[in-house]
DSSP file (Angstrom, degrees, kcal/mol; ACC not computed):
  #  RESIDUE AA STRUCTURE BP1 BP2  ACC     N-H-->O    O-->H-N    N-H-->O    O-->H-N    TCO  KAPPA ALPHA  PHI   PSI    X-CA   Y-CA   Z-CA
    1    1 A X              0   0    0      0, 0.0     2,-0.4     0, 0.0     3,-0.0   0.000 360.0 360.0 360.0 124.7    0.0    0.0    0.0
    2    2 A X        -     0   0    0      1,-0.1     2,-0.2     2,-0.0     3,-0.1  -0.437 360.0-110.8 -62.9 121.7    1.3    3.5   -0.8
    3    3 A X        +     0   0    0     -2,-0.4    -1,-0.1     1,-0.2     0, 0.0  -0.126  43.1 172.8 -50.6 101.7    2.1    6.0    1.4
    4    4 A X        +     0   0    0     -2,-0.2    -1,-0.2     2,-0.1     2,-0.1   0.825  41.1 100.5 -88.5 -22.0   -0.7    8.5    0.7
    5    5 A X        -     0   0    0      1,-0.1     2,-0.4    -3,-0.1    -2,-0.0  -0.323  67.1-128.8 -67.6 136.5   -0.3   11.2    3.3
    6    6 A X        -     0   0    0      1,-0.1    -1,-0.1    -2,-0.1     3,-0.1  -0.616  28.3 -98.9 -78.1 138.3    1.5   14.6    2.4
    7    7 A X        -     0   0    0     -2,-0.4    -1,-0.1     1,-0.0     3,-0.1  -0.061  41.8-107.3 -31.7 146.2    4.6   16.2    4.3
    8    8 A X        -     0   0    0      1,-0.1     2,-0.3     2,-0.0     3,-0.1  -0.045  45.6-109.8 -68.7-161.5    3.5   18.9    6.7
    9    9 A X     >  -     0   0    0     -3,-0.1     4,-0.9    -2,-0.0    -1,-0.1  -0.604  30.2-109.0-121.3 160.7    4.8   22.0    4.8
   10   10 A X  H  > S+     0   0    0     -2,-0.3     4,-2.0     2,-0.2     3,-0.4   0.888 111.8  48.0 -75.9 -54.4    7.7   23.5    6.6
   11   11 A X  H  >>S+     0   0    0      1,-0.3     4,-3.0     2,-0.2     5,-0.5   0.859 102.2  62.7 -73.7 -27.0    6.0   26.8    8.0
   12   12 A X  H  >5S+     0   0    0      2,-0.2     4,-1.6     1,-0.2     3,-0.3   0.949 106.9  48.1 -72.3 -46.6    3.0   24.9    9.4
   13   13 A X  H  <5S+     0   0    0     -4,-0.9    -2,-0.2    -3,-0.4    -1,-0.2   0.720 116.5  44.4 -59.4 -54.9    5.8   23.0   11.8
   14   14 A X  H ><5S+     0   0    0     -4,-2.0     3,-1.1     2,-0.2    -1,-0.3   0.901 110.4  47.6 -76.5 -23.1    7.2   26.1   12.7
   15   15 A X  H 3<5S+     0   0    0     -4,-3.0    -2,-0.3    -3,-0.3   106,-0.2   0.955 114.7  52.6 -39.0 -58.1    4.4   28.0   13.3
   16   16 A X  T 3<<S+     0   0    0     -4,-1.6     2,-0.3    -5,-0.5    -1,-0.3   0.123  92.5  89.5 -65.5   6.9    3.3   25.3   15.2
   17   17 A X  S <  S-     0   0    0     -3,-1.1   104,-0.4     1,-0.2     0, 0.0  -0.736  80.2 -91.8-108.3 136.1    6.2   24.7   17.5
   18   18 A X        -     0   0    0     -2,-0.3   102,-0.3   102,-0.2    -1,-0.2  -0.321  26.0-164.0 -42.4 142.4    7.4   26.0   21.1
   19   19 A X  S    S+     0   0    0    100,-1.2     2,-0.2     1,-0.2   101,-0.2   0.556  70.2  17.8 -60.0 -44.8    9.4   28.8   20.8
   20   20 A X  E     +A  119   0A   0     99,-0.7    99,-1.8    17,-0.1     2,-0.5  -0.985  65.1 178.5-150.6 110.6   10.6   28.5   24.2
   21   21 A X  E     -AB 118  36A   0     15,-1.2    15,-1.3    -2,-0.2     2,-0.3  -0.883   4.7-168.9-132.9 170.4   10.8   26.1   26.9
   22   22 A X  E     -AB 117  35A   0     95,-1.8    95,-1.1    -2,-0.5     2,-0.9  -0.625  17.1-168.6-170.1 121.5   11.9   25.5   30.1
   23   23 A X  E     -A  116   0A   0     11,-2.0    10,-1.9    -2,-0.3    11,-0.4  -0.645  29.3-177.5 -99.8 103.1   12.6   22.8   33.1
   24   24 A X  E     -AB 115  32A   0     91,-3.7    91,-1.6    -2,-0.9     2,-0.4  -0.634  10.1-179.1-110.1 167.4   13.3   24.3   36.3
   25   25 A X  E     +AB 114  31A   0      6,-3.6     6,-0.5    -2,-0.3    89,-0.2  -0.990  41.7  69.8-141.8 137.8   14.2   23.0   39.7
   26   26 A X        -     0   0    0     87,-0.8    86,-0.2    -2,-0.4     5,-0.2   0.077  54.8-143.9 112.9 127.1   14.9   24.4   43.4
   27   27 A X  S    S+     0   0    0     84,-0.1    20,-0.3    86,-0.1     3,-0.2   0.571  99.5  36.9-100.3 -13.7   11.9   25.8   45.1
   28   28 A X  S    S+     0   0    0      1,-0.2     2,-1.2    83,-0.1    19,-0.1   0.769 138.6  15.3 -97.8 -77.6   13.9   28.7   46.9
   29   29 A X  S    S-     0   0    0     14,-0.0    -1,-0.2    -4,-0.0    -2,-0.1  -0.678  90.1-146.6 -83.0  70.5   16.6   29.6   43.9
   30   30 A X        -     0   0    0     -2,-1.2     2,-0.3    -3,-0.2    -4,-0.2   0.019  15.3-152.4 -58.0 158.5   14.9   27.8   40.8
   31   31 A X  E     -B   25   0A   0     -6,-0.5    -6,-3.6    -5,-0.2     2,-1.5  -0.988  23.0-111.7-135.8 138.5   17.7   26.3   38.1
   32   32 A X  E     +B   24   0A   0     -2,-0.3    -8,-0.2    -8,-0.2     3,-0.1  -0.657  36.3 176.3 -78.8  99.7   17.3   25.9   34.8
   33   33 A X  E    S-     0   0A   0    -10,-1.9     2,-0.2    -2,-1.5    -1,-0.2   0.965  73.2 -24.3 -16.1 -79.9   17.4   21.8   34.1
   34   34 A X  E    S+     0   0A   0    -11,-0.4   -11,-2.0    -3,-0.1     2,-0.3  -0.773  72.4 149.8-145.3 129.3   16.7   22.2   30.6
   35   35 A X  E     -B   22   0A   0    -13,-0.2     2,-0.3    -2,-0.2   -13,-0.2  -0.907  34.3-129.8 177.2 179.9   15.1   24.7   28.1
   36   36 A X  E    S+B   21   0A   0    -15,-1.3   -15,-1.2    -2,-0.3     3,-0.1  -0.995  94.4   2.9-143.5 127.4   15.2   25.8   24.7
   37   37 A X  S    S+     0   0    0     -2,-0.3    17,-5.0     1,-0.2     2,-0.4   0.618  94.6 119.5  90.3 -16.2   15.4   29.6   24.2
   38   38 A X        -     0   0    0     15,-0.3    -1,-0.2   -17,-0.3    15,-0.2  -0.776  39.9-173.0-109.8 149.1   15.5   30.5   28.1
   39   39 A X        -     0   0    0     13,-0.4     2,-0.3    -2,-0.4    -1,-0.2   0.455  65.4 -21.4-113.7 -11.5   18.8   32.4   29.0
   40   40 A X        -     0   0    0     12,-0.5    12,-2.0    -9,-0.0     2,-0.4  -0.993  58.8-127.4 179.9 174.7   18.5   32.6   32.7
   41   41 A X  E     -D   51   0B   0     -2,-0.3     2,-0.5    10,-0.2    10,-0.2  -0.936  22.1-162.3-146.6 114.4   15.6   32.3   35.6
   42   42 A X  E     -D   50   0B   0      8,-2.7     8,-1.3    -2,-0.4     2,-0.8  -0.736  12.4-143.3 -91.9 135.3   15.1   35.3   38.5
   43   43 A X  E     -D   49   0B   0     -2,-0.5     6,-0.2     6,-0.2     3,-0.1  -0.919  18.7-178.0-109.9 136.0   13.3   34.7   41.3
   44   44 A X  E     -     0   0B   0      4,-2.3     2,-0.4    -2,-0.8     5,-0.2   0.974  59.3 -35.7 -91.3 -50.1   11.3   37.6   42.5
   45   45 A X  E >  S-D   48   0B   0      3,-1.2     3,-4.5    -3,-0.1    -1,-0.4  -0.980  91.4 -38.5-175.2 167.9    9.7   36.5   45.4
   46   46 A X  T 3  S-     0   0    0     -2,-0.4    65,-0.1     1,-0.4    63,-0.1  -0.022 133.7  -0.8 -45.1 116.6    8.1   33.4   47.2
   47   47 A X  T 3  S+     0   0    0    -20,-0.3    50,-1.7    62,-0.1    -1,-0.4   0.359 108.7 105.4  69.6   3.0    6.3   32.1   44.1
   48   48 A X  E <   +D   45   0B   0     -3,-4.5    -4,-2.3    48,-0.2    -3,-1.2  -0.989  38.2 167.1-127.8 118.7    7.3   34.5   41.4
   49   49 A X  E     -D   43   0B   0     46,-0.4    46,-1.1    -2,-0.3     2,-0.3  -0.980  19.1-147.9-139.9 161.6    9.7   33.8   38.7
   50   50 A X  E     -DE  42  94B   0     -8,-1.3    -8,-2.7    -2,-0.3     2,-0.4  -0.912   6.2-152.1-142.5 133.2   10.9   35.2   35.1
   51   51 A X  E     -DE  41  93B   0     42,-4.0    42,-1.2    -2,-0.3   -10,-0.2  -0.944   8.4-149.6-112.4 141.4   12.1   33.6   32.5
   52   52 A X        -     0   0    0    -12,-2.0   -12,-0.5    -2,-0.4   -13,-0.4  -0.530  19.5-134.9 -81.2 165.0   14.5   35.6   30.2
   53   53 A X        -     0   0    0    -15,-0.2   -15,-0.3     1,-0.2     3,-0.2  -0.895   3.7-146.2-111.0 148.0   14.2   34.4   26.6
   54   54 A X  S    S+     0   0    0    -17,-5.0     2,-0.7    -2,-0.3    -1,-0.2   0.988  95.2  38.6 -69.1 -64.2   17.9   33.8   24.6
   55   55 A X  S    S-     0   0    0    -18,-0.2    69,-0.4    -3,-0.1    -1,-0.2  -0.832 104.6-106.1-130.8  78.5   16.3   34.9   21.5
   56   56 A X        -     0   0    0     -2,-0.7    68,-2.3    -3,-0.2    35,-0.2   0.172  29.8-124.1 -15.4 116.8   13.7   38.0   21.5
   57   57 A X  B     -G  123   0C   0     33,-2.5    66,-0.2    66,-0.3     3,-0.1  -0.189  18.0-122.7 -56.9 155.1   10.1   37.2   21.0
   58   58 A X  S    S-     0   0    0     64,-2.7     2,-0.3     1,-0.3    32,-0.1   0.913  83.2 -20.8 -81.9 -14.5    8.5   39.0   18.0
   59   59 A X        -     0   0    0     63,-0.4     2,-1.4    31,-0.1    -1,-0.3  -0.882  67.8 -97.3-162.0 159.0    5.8   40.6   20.3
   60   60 A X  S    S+     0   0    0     -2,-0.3    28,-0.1     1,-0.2    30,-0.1  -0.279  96.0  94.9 -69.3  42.2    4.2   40.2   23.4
   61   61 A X        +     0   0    0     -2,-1.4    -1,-0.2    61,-0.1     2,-0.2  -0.180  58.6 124.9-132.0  41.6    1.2   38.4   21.9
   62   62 A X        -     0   0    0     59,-0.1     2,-0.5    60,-0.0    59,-0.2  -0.456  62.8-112.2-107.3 156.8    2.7   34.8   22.7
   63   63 A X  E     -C  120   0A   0     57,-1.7    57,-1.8    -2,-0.2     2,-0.3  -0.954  21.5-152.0-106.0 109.5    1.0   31.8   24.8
   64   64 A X  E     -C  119   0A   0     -2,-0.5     2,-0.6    55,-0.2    55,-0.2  -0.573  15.9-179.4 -79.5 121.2    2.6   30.7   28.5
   65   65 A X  E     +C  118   0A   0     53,-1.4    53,-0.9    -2,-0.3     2,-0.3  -0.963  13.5 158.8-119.4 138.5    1.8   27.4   28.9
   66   66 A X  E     +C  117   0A   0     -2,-0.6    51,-0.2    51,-0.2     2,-0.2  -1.000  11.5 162.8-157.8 173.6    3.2   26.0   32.4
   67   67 A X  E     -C  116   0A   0     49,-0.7    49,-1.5    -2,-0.3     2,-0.3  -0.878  22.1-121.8-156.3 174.2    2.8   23.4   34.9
   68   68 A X  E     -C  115   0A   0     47,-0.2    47,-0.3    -2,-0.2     3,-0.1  -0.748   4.8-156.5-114.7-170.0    4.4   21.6   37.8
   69   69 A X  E    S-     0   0A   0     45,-1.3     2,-0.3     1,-0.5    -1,-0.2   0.629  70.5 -29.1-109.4 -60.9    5.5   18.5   38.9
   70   70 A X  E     -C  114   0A   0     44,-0.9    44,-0.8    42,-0.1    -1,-0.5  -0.990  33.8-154.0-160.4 158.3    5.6   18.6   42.2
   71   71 A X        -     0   0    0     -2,-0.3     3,-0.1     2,-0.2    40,-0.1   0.213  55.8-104.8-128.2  32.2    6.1   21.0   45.5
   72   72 A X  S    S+     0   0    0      1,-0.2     2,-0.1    40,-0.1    40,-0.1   0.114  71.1 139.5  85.2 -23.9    7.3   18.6   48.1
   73   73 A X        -     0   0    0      1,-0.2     3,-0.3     2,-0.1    -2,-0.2  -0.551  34.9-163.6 -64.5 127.5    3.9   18.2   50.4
   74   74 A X        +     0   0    0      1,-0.2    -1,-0.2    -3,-0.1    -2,-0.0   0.019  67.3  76.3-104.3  -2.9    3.9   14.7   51.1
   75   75 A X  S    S-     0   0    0      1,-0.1    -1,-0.2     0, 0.0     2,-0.1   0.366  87.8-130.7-116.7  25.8    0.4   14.5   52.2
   76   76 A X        +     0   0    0     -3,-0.3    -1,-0.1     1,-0.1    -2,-0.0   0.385  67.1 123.6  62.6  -3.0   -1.5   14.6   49.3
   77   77 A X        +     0   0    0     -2,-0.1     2,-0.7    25,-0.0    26,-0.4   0.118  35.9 130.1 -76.9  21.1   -4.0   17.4   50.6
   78   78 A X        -     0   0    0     24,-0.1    23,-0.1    -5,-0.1    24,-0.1  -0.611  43.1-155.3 -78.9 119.2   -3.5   19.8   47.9
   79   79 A X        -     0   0    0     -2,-0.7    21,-0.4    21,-0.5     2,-0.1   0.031  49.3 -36.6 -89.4-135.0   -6.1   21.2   46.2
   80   80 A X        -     0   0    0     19,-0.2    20,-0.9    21,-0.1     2,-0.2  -0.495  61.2-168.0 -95.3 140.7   -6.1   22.7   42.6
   81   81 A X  E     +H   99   0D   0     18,-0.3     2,-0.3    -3,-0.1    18,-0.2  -0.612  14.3 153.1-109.2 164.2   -2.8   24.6   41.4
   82   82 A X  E     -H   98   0D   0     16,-1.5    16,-1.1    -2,-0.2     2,-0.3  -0.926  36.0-110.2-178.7 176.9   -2.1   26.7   38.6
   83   83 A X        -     0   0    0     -2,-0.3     2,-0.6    14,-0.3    14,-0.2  -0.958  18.8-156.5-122.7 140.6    0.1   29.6   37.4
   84   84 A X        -     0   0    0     12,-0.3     2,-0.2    -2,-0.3    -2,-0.0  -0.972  22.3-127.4-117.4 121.6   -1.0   33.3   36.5
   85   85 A X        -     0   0    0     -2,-0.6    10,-0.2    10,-0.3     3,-0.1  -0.530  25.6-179.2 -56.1 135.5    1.0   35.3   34.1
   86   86 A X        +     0   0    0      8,-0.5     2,-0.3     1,-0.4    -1,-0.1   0.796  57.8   2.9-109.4 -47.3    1.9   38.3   35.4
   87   87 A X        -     0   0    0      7,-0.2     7,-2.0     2,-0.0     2,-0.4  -0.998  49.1-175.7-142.6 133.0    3.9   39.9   32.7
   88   88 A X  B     +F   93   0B   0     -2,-0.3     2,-0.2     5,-0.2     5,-0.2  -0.985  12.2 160.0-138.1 133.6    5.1   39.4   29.2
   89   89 A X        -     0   0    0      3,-2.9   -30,-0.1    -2,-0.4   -32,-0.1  -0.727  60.1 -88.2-131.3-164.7    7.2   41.4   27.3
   90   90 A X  S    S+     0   0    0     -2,-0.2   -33,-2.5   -32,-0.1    34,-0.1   0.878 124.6  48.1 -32.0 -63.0    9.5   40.7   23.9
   91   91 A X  S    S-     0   0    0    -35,-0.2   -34,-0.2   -34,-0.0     2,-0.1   0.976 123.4 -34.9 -80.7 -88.6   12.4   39.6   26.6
   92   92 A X        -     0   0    0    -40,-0.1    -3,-2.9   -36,-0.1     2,-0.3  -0.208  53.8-110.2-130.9-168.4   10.9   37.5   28.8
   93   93 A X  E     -EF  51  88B   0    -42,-1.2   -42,-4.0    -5,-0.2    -5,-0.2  -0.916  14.8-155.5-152.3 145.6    7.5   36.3   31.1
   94   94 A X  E     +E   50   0B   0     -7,-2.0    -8,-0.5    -2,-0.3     2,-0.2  -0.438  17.7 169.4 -76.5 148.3    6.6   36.4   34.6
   95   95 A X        -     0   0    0    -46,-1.1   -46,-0.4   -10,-0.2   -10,-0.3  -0.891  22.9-129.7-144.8-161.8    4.0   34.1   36.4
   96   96 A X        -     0   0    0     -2,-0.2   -12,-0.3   -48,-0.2     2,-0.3  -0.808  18.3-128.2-128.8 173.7    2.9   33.2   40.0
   97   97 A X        -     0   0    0    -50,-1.7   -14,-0.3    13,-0.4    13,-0.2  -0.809  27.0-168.0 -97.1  85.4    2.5   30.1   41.4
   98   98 A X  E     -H   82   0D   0    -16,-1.1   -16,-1.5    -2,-0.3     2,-0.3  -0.323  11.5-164.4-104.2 165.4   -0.6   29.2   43.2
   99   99 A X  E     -HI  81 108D   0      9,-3.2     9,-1.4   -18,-0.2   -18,-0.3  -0.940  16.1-138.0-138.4 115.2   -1.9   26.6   45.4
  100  100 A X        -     0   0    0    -20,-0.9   -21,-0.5   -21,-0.4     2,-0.1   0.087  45.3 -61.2 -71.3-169.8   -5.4   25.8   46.2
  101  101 A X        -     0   0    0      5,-0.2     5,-0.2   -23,-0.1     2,-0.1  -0.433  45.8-168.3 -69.4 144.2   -6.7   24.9   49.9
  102  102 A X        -     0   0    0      3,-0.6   -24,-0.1    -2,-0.1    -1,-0.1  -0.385  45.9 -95.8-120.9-166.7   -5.7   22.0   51.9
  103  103 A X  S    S+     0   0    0    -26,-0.4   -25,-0.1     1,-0.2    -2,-0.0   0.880 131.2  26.9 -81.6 -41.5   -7.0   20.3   55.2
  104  104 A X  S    S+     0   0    0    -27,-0.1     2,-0.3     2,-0.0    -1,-0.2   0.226 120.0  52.8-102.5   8.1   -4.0   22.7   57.0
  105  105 A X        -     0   0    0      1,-0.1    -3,-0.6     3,-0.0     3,-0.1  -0.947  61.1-144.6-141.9 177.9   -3.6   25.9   54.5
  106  106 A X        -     0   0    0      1,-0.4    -5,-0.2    -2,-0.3     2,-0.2   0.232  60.2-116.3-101.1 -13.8   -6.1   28.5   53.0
  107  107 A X        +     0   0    0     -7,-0.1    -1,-0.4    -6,-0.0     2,-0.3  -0.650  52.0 145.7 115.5 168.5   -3.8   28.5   49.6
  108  108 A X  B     -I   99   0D   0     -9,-1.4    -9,-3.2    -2,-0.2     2,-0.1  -0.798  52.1 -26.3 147.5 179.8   -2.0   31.0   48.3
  109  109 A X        +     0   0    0     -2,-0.3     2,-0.3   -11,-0.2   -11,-0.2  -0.027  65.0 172.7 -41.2 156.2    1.5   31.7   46.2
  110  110 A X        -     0   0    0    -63,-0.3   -13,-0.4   -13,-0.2     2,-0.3  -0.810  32.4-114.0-178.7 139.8    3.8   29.2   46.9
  111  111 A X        -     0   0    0     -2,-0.3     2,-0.3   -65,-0.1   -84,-0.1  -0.676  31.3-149.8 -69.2 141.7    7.3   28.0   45.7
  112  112 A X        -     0   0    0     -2,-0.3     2,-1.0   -86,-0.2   -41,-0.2  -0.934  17.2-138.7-132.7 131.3    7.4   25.1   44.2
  113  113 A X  S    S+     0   0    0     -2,-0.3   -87,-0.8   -88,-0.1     2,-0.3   0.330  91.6  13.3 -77.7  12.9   10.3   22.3   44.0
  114  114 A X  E    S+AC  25  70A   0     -2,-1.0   -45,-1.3   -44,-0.8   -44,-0.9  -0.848  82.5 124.5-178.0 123.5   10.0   21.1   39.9
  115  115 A X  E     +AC  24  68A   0    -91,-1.6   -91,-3.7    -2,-0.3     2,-0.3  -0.895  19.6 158.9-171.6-177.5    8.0   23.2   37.4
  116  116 A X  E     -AC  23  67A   0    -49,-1.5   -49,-0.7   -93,-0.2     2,-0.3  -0.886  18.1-136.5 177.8-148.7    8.6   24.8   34.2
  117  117 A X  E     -AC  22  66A   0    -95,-1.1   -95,-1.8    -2,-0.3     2,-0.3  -0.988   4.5-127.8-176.7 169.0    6.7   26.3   30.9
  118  118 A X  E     -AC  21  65A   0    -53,-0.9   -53,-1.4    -2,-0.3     2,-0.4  -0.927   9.4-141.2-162.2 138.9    6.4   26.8   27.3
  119  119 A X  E     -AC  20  64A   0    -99,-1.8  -100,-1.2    -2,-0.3   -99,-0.7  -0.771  11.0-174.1 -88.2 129.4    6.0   29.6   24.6
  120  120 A X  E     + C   0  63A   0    -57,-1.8   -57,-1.7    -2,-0.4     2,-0.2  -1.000  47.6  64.6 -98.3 105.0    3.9   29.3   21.5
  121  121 A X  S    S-     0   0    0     -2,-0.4     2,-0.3  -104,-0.4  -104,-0.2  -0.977  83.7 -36.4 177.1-154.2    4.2   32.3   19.1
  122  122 A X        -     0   0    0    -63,-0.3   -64,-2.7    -2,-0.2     2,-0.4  -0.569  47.7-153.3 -85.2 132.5    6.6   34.7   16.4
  123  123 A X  B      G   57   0C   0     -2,-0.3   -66,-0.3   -66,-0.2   -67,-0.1  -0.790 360.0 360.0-100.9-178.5   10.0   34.9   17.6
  124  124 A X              0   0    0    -68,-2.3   -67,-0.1   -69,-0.4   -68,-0.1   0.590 360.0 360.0 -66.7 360.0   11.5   38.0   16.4
């Protein structure tokens, strides 16, 4: 049987591709693992971190995708987590880290020990 399917076209692959990624680790001083595109990682404060981009976005009209792995609580009482973007510019994005309520907390910002993100858009 012949192979009927066409090649993707080249631009639909890059369009369609991360721009930017990144695996970080350390819940006080995050480290970049891993990435593609990321030049360095700040932490701002208890739950807030920026990623620099290597390579300039073309505008600040990209899609942060992130997640975590994990943030060390060993008792399984977490409720729903998530990240808010805070900032995006050309050079980099901001988020927070949040944490829903548990059987001991109300929630809140939180560091977390393994998380990390990915960019969708133009780079410059």
């Amino acid at each position: 049987m012949a192979n009927t399917l066409a090649p993707a076209a080249i631009n639909h692959v890059m369009e369609g591709s991360a721009k930017s990624w990144v695996d970080l680790s350390g819940s006080g001083s995050p480290a970049i693992d891993d990435s593609l595109n990321a030049s360095s990682v700040t932490d701002v404060g208890t739950g807030n971190r920026r990623i620099n981009f290597a390579s300039a976005m073309s505008n600040a009209n990209y899609s942060v995708l992130a997640g975590m792995i994990q943030d060390g609580n060993t008792n399984g009482n977490r409720g729903a987590s998530g990240h808010q973007v805070e900032n995006k510019t050309t050079a980099l994005y901001q988020y927070f880290v949040f944490f829903g309520s548990s059987a001991s907390s109300d929630g809140g910002i939180s560091d977390v020990a393994v998380d990390g993100g990915s960019v969708l858009g133009d780079l410059a």
